[in-house]
Each structure stands twice: as C-alpha cells, then as structure tokens.
C-alpha positions, 0 to 999 in steps of 0.5 A: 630280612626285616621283620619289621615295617619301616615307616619313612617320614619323609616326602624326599622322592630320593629317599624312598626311591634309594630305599626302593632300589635297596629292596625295602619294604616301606611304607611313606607317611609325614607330618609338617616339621619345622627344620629349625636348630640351636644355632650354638649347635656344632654344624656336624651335629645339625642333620642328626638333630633335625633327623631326630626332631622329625622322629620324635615329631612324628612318632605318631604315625607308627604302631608297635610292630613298625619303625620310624626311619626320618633324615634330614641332610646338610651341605656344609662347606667351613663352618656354613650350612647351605639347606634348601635355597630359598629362591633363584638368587639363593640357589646362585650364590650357593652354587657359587660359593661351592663352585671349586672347592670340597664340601661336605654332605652330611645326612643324618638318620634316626631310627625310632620305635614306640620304646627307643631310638637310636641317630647317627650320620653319614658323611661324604665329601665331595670335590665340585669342579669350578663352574661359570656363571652361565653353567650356574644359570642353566643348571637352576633354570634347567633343574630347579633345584630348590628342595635340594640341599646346597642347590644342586643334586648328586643325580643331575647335571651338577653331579654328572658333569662337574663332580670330580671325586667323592670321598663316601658314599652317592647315596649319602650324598642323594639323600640317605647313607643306605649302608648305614641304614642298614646296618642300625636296621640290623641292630635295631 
C-alpha cells in the first residue's frame, strides 16, 4: 500500500516486531542519540520531542524515495517521568511507585522525509493492580527490564498478570501507537 521505504530508527525489537506483525515493509538503521529534554518541557510533550530529535539526528540514513520513522516512549505518572531504569534498585522503586495506581504511557513518533516531517503521540492509560514486594523482585529478576520504560513491559509478566484495564491502545503502550502510524504514513 506504501510506495515508500520506511527506515525505522530504532533498536527497539517491540518495534520492529508491531511494525512486522503490521505488514510493513522496512528496513532497521541507527545512529547513537542522546535522549536527553529541556527539562521546562511539559511532561506530554517530552516523547514527541525525543522522537523528533532521533529523526532530525538521524536523517542521514534515508535517501529521497524513503522515510524515516523514529519514536521514543515515556511512562508518566502525575508530573514524573519514569524512562529506562538505570539499575535493580531503580527498576524496584519504579515499579513500586506505579504499583496500584493509573499511569500513562506516552509514545511519540515522527515521520521525516529529506523535505518535512510531521509528530505526534500516542496516549494510553494504564490501570497496575497492587504488587508485593517479592512479585516486584521476580518480575526484575525474572525479566530484566532494564531497556523498557517505567520498568515493566506490556508483554511480559507485569502486563499479563497485573494490568487491569488500559484505556488505548497495547500497541502504544509496547512501544509504537501502529494505528496511528499508519494513518500519518497515509497522509504523508
């Protein structure tokens, strides 16, 4: 359906297997990118910023005929983001802090060409039953979760046994909102 070749900046397995499953056709290249934001940024506005700065940052690695698809999520409970934790005792009182409560999950994408881009977020809440301190323990030791956002997956233990509800899309909250994706991959 897309005449063009999509470039996926991103090392994120979840997101090239959502884009797989999805049946586009694509092709994986990075480029180092810090994920750093002006911290007076609004908190739902940091994933389409990061997504943005990986595009422009990696811009290099497209031709005329392909477009580059980066994305960056964010989990966010109040006004606090929790990225990728840094270490086990991170990972711990992350998931401690969501345990019990509705977080957001917050996925910005951007689509650039060698002419324009165009980013925009996708945005789930999801509803974490309460988790004791040893559920905690096996699911780090269990999963390592230490690349993921907000500590846990969608996927794994976490989103199998103590997700509730979500309100939006699993993709978004894996890693990629595909319907949207899709959607500005029309436009575009």
């Amino acid at each position: 359906m897309l005449e063009r070749k999509i470039i996926l900046a991103s090392q994120s397995p979840r997101r090239s297997q959502l884009l797989k499953e999805a049946g586009f056709d694509f092709e994986v290249k990075t480029v180092p990118v810090e994920e750093r934001y002006p911290v007076d940024l609004p908190v739902e506005d940091v994933a389409a910023f990061l997504a943005r700065k990986k595009a422009r940052e990696s811009i290099s690695l497209i031709q005329d005929n392909e477009l580059l698809l980066t994305a960056d999520s964010i989990v966010v409970l109040g006004d606090q983001i929790y990225g990728k934790p840094e270490d086990k005792e991170d990972a711990f009182n992350t998931i401690k802090k969501l345990s019990g409560k509705i977080h957001k999950v917050i996925t910005g994408v951007c689509i650039k060409d060698l002419e324009k881009e165009v980013s925009f977020s996708g945005i789930s809440k999801v509803h974490m039953d309460v988790l004791t301190d040893d559920e905690i323990h096996y699911y780090i030791d269990t999963f390592q979760p230490y690349d993921k956002a907000g500590a846990y997956a969608i996927q794994e233990w976490i989103g199998l046994c103590k997700i509730s509800r979500i309100e939006g899309t699993y993709s978004n909250i894996m890693g990629l909102p595909v319907h949207l994706v899709y959607r500005e991959l029309l436009k575009f």
